[in-house]
Structures are given as C-alpha cells and as structure tokens.
C-alpha atoms as a printed R data frame, in Angstrom:
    type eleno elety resid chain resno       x       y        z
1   ATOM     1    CA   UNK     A     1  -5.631  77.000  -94.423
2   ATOM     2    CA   UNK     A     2  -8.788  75.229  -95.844
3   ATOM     3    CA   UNK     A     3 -11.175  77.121  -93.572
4   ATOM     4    CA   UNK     A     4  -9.297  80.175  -94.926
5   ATOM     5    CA   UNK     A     5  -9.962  79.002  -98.602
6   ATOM     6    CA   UNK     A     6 -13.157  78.117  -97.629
7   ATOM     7    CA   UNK     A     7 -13.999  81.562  -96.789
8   ATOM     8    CA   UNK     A     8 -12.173  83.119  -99.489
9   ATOM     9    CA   UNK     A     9 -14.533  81.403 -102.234
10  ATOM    10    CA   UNK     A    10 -17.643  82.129 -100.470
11  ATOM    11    CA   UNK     A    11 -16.271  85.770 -100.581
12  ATOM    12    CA   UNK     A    12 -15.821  85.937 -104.147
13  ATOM    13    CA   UNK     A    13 -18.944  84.099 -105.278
14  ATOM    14    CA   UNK     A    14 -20.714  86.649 -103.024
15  ATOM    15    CA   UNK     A    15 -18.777  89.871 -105.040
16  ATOM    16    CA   UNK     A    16 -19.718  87.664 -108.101
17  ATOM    17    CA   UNK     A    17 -23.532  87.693 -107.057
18  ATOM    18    CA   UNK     A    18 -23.557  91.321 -105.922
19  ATOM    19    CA   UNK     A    19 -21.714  92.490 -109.242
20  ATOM    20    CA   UNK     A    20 -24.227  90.421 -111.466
21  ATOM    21    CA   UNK     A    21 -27.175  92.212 -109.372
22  ATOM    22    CA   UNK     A    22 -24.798  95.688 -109.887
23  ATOM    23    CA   UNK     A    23 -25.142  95.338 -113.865
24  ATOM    24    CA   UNK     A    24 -28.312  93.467 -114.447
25  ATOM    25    CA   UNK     A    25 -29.726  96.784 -112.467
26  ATOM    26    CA   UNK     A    26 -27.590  99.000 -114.503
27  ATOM    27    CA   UNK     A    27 -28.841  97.399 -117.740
28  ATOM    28    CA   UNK     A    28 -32.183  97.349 -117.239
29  ATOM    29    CA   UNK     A    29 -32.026 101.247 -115.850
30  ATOM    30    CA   UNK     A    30 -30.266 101.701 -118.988
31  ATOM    31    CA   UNK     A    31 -33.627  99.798 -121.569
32  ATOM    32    CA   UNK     A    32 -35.820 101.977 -119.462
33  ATOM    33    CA   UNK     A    33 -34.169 105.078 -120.859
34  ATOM    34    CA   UNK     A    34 -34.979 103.885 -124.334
35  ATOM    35    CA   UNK     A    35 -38.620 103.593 -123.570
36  ATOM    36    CA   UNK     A    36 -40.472 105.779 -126.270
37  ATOM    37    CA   UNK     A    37 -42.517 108.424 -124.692
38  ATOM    38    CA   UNK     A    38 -43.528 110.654 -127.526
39  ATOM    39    CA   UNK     A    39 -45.009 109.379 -131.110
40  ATOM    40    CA   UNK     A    40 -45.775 111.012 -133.930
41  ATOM    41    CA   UNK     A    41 -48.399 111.505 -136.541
42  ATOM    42    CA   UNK     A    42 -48.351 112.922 -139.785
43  ATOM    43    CA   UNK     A    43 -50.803 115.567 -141.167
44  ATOM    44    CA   UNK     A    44 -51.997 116.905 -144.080
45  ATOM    45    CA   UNK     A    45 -53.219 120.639 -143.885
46  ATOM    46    CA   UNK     A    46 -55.718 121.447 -146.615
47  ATOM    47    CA   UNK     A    47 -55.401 125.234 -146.787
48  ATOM    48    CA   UNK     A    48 -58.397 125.482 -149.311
49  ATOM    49    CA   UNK     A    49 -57.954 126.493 -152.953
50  ATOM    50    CA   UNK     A    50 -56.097 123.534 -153.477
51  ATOM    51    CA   UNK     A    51 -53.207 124.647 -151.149
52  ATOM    52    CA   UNK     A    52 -52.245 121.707 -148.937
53  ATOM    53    CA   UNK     A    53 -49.435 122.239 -146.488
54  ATOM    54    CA   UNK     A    54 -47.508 119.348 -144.370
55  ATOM    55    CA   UNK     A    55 -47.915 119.061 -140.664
56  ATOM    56    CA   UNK     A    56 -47.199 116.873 -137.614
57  ATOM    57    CA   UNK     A    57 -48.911 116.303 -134.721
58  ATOM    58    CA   UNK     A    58 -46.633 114.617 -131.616
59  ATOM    59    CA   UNK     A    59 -48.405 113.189 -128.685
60  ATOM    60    CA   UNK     A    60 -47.430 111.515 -125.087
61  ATOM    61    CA   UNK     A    61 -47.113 107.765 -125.558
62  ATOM    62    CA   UNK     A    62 -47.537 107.358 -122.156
63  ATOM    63    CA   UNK     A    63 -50.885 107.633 -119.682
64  ATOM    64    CA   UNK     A    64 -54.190 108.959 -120.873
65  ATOM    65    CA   UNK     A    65 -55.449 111.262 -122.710
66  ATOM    66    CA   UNK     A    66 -57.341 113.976 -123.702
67  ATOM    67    CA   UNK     A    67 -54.353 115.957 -123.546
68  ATOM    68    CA   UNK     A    68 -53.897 119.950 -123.356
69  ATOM    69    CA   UNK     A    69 -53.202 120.926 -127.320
70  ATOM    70    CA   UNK     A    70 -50.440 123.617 -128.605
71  ATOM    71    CA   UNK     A    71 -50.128 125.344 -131.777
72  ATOM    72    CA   UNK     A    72 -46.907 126.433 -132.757
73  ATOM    73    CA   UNK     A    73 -46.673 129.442 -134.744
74  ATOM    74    CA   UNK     A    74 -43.167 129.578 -137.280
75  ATOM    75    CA   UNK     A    75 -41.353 132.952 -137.342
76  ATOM    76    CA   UNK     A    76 -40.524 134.866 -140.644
77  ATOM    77    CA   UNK     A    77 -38.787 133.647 -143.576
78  ATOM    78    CA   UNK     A    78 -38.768 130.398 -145.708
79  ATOM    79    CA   UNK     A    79 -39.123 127.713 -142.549
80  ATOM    80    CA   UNK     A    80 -40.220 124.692 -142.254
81  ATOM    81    CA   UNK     A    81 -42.876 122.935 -139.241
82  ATOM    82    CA   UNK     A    82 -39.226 122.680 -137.311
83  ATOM    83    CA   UNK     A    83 -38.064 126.081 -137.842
84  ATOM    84    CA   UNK     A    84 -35.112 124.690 -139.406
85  ATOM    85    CA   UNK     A    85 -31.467 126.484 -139.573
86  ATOM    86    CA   UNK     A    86 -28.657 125.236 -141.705
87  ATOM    87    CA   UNK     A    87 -30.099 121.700 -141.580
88  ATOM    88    CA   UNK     A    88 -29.050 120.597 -138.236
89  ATOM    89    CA   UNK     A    89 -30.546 123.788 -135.480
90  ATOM    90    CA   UNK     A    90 -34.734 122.932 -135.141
91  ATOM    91    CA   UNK     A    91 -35.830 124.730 -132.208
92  ATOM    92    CA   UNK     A    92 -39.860 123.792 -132.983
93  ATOM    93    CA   UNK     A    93 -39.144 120.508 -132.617
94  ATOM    94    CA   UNK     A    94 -37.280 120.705 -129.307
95  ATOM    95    CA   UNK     A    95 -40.181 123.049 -128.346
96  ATOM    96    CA   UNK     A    96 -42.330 120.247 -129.169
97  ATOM    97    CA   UNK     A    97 -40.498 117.219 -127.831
98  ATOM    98    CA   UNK     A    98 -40.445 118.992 -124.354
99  ATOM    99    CA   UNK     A    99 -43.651 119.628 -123.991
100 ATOM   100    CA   UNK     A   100 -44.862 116.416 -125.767
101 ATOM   101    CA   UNK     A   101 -42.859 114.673 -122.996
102 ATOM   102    CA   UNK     A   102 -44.086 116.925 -120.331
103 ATOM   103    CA   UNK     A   103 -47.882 115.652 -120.938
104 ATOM   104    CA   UNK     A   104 -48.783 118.191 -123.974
105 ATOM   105    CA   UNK     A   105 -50.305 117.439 -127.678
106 ATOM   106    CA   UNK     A   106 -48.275 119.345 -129.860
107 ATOM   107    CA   UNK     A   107 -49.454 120.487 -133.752
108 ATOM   108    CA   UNK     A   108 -46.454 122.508 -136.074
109 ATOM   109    CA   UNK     A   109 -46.636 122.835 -139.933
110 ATOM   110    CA   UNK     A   110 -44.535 124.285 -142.623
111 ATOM   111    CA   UNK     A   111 -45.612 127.381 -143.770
112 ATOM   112    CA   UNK     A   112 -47.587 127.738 -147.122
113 ATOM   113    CA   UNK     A   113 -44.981 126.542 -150.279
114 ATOM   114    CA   UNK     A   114 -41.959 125.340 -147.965
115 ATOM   115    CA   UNK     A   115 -41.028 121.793 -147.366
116 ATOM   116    CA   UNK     A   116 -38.347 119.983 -145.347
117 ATOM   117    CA   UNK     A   117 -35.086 121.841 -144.298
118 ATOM   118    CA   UNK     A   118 -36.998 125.610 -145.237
119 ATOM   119    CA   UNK     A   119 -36.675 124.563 -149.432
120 ATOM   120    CA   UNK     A   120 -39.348 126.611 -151.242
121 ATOM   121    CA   UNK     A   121 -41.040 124.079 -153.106
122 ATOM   122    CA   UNK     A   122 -43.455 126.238 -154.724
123 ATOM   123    CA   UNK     A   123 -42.301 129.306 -155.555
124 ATOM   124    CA   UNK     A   124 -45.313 131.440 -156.942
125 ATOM   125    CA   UNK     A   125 -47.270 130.316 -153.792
126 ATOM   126    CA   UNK     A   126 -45.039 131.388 -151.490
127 ATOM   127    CA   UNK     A   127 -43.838 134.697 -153.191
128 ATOM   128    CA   UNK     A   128 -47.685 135.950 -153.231
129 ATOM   129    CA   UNK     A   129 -48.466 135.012 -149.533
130 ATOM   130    CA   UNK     A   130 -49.608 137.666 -147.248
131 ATOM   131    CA   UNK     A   131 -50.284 138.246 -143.363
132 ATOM   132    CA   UNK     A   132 -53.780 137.290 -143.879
133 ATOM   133    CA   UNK     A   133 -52.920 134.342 -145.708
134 ATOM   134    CA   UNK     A   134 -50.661 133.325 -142.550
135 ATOM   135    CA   UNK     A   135 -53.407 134.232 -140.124
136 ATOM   136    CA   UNK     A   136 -55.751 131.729 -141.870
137 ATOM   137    CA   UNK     A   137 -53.269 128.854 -142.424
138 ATOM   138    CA   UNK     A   138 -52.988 128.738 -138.723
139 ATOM   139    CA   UNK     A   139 -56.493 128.931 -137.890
140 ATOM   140    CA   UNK     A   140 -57.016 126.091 -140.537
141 ATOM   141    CA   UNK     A   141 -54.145 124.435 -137.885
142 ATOM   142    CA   UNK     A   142 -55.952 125.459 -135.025
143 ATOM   143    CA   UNK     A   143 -58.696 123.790 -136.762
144 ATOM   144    CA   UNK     A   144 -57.008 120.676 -136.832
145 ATOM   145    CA   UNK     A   145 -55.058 120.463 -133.349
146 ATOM   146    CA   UNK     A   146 -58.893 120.714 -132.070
147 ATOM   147    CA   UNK     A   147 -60.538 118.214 -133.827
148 ATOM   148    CA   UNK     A   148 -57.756 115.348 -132.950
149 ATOM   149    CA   UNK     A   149 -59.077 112.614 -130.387
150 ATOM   150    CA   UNK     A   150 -56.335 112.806 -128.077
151 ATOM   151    CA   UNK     A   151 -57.146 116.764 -127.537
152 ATOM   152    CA   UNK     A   152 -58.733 118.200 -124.533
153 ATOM   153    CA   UNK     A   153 -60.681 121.163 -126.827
154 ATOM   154    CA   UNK     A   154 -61.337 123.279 -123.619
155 ATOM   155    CA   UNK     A   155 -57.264 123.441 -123.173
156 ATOM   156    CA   UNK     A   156 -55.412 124.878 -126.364
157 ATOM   157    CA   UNK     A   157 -52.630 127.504 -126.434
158 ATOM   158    CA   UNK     A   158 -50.601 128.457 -129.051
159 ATOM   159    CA   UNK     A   159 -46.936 129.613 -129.300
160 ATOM   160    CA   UNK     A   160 -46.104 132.183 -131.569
161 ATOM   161    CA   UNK     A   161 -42.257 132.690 -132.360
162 ATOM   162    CA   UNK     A   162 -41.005 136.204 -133.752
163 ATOM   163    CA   UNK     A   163 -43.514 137.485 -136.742
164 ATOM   164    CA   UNK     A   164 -46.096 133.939 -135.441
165 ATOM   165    CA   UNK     A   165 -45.898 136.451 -131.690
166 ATOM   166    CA   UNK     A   166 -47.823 138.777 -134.196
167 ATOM   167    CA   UNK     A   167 -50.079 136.120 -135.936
168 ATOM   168    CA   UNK     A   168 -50.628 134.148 -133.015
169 ATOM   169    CA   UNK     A   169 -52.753 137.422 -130.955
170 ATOM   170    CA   UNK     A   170 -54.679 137.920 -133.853
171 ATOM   171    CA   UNK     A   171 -55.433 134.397 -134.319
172 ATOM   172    CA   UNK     A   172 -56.683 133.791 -130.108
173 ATOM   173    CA   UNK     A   173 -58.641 137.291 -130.908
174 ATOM   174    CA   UNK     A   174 -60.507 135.797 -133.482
175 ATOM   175    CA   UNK     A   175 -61.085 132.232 -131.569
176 ATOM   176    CA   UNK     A   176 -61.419 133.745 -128.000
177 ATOM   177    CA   UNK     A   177 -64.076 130.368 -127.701
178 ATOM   178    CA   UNK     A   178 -61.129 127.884 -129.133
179 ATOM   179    CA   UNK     A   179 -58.152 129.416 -127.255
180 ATOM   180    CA   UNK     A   180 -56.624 129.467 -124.020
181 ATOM   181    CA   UNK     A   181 -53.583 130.689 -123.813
182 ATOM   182    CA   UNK     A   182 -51.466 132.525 -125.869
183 ATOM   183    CA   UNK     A   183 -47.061 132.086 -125.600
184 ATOM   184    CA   UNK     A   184 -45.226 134.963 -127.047
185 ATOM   185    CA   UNK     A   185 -41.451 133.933 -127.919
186 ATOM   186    CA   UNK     A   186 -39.188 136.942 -129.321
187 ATOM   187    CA   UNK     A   187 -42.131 139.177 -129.643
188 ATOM   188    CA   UNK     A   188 -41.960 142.042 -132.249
189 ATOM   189    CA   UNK     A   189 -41.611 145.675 -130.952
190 ATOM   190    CA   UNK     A   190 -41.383 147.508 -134.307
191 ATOM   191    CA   UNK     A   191 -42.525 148.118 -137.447
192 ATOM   192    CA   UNK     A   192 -42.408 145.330 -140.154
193 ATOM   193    CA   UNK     A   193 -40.431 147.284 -142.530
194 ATOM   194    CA   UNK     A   194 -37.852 148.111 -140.207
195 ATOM   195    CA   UNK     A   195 -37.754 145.036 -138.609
196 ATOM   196    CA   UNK     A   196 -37.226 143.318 -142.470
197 ATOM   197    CA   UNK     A   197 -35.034 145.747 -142.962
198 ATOM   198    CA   UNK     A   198 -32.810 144.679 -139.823
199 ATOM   199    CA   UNK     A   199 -33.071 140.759 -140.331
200 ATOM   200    CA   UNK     A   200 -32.966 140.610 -143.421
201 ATOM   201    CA   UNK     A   201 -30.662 142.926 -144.368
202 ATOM   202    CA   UNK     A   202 -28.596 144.967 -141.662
203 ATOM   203    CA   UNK     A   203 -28.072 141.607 -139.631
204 ATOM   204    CA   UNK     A   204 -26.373 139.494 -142.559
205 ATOM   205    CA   UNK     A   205 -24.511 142.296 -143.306
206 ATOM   206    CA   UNK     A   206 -23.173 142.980 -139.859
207 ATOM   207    CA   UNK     A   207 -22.551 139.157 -139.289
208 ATOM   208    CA   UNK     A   208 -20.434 139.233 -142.660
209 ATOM   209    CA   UNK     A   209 -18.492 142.181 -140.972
210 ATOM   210    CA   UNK     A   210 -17.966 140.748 -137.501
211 ATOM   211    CA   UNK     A   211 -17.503 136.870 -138.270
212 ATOM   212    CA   UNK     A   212 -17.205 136.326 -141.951
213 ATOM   213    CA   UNK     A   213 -14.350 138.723 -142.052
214 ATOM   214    CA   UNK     A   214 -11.948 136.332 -140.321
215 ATOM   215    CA   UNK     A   215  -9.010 138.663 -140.619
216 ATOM   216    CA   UNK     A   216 -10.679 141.929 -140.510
217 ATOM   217    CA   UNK     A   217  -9.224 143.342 -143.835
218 ATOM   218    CA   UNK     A   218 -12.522 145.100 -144.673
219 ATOM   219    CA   UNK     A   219 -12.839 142.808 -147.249
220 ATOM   220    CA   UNK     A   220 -14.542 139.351 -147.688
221 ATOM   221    CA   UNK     A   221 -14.763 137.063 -150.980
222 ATOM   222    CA   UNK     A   222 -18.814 137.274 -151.902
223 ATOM   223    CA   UNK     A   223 -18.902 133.739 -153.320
224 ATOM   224    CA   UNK     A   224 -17.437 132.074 -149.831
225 ATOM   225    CA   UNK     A   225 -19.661 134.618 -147.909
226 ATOM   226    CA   UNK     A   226 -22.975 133.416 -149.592
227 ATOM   227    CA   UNK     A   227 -22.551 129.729 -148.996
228 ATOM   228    CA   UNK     A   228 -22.390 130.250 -145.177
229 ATOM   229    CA   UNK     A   229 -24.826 128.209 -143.534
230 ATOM   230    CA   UNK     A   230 -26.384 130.567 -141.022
231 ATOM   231    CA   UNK     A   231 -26.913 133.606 -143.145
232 ATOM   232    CA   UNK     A   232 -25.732 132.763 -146.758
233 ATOM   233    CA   UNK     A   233 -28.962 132.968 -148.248
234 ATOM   234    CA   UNK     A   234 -30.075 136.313 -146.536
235 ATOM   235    CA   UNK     A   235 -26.228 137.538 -147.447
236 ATOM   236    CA   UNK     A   236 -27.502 136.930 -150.855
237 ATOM   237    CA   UNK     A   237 -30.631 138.200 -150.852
238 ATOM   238    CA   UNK     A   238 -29.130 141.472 -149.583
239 ATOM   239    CA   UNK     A   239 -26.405 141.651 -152.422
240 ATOM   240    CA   UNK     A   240 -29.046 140.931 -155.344
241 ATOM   241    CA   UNK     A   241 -31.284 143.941 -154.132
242 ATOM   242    CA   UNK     A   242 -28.426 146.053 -154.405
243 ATOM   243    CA   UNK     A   243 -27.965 146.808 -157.930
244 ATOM   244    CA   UNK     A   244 -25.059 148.929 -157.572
245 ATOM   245    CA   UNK     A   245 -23.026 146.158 -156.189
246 ATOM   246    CA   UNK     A   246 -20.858 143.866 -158.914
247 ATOM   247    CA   UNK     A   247 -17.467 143.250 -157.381
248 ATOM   248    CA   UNK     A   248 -16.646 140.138 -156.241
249 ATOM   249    CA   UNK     A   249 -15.551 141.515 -153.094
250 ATOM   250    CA   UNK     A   250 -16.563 144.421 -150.917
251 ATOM   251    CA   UNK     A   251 -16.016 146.249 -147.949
252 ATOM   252    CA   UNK     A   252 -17.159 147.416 -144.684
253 ATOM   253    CA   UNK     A   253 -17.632 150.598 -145.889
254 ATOM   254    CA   UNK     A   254 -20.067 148.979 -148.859
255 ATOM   255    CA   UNK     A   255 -21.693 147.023 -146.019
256 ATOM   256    CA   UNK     A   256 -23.118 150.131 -144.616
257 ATOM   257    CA   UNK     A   257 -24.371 151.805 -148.135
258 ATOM   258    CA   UNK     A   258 -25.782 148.448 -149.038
259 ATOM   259    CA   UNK     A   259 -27.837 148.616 -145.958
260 ATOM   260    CA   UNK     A   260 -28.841 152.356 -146.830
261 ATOM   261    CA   UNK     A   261 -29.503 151.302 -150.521
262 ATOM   262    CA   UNK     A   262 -32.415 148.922 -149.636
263 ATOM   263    CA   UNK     A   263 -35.808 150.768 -149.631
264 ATOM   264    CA   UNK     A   264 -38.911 149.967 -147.073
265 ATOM   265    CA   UNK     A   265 -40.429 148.035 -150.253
266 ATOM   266    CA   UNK     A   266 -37.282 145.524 -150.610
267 ATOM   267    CA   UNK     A   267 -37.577 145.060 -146.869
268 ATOM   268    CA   UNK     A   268 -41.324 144.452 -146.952
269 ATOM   269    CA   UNK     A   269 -41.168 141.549 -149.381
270 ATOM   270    CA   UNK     A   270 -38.191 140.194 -147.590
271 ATOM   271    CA   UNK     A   271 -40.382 139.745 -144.590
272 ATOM   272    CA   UNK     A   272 -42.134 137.509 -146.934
273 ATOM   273    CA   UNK     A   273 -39.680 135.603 -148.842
C-alpha cells in the first residue's frame, strides 16, 4: 500500500513537472507572437508651393537592411495614405503591413488636401488638383522612399491601385533609372469620364437600388440613404448634381434618369473630388 502511494506521488509530481514545462512553453510561444516586426515612421511630403502632404514610411524591425522600397499609389476620390472606407476598411495599410513583414520598405501618403479617415482638410487645394498634379506628388514620394537609409535605391516598385494603375505607368516612364517594377491593382480599361461616371454615379445609385432598398418598394428615404457608410457621400454627391431632384424620396425609376442626367463634365470633376 505504501509502495503503491509511493508511486502514485512520484506520478503526479511528474504530470505536475510535465504540465509546468506544457505552459511555460505555451506562454513563451505565446510573448513571441507579440514580438514587433514592423515600425513606423512618420513623414512629411513637401509638395512645393507650400503644399505639404502627410506620409508614412513602415519598415522591417527585424534583420538588416537596405531593404527593397514600394510606393503605393491611392485610387480616386478623397482617400487618405490608408485608402480608408467608412473608418474601419484600410486596404493600403494591410498592403503595407504584409509586405513590411515580408522584408519590404513601404512609403504611402494622403493625397494632396486629405487627412486622416479621407476628410478634405483643404478644400480649394483639393478641388483644383489635376492628373499632373497627382503624377508629381508621387514622384515627390518616389523622391522620398529613395532617399531613406534603410532603402536599397537599385530595388523600388510601386503599386498603383485603380486611377494610381494610371499614375503609377506614367510615373516608372518618367523614372525608368529610379524604378523597378511597376504593380497594377484594379487597372483602368476605360475612359475617365465614363469610368467617373460609373463610380461615382451609376454605382451609388445601383447600390441604393439593390441594398439600400431593404424592402424593394422602389422607394428609399434620401436622408437615411446618404448617411450610409460605404457610399453615402457618393449617394450625395450624385443627388446634388441632379438639379431636377427635390423629393425626399425617389424611385428606381429616378435612379436611372439621375444617372442619364449627369453630363461627362459632372463625371470628370467627380473623378477629382
């Protein structure tokens, strides 16, 4: 009976041991997972006549550099260095945090007169900017990315999303010495105007016909519509360019002339607001 006991407490001080080992391991896999492997570094763009832009450079915190630099290139619209949607969707910065961890210097900036979350912060700036004025804001980035110590100079590509698949070609053609490799994410294959026209106005619209209009009566309330977090703000862009439109509700039918109201002009600046 003693020998038994014996044997029994030798047993459970050895399950003891082996569980301790069991967690201690588990614990200090689990620290390791909170090892920091990216870092950050916050940049000022100057953009020349006194236009200075926001920007953020993100770099391995692990191993040795000089590192192989991207440029990310923001799509259309009002966006900021993240590409932010309705506050909480930033597909730059998950761009940049997998190839940051994945060995890669990353540079992304808000476009000229944005600020966090897509706000326009400076209104007359960014309501006069044009597609050369984008070109040269992310050459003055290209610039930049270059010139930072943890950069290999001889390995830079840039990633152009949507219209920065348009600027980013014409950018590499003009830097053929600086550049790579060029990434082309939801490349354009039309027009501006029509492809304004479609985002900016024909998409909203037929999102506010196929989702917004929860019970499908044809007809949706415009204030609820506009404060939608995904397309409120092109919803009512699209309404205030159609002057014939005062009701506070309106209908699929009125979807479709609204979308036939709005000239190649409206849709040109819209590519641009």
């Amino acid at each position: 009976m003693t020998l038994s006991n014996g044997l029994l407490l030798i047993a459970i001080l050895a399950f003891s041991s082996l569980a301790a080992s069991i967690i201690k391991g588990q614990q200090s896999a689990l620290a390791q997972s909170f090892i920091k492997i990216t870092k950050d570094r916050d940049i000022v763009i100057d953009l020349g006549n006194g236009v200075k832009t926001n920007a953020q450079l993100t770099i391995p915190a692990l191993g040795k550099g000089p590192y192989p630099g991207v440029l990310l290139i923001p799509g259309s619209g009002a966006v900021d260095m993240n590409e932010t949607v309705a506050k909480n969707v930033k597909p730059f910065w998950q761009v940049t945090q997998y190839l940051t961890e994945r060995g890669f210097v990353v540079l992304r900036y808000d476009k000229r007169g944005i600020g966090t979350d897509g706000t326009i912060i400076n209104h007359n700036l960014w309501g006069n900017t044009t597609v050369n004025d984008l070109i040269h804001d992310a050459e003055k980035a290209l610039d930049v990315l270059i010139r930072q110590p943890e950069v290999d100079p001889k390995m830079i590509s840039i990633i152009g999303h949507s219209e920065g698949a348009i600027i980013g070609p014409r950018v590499a053609i003009d830097n053929q010495m600086k550049v790579k490799n060029i990434v082309l994410m939801g490349a354009v294959a039309q027009d501006f105007p029509g492809l304004a026209q479609f985002q900016y106005i024909g998409l909203p619209i037929e999102y506010t016909t196929q989702v917004l209009d929860k019970n499908h009566t044809g007809s949706i309330n415009i204030q609820q519509t506009i404060k939608d977090p995904l397309y409120g703000r092109s919803i009512a862009f699209a309404l205030a360019n159609n002057k014939s439109y005062s009701s506070t509700t309106t209908s699929a039918t009125s979807h479709h002339q609204l979308e036939n109201n709005s000239n190649s002009t409206t849709s040109r600046q819209a590519a641009w607001k």
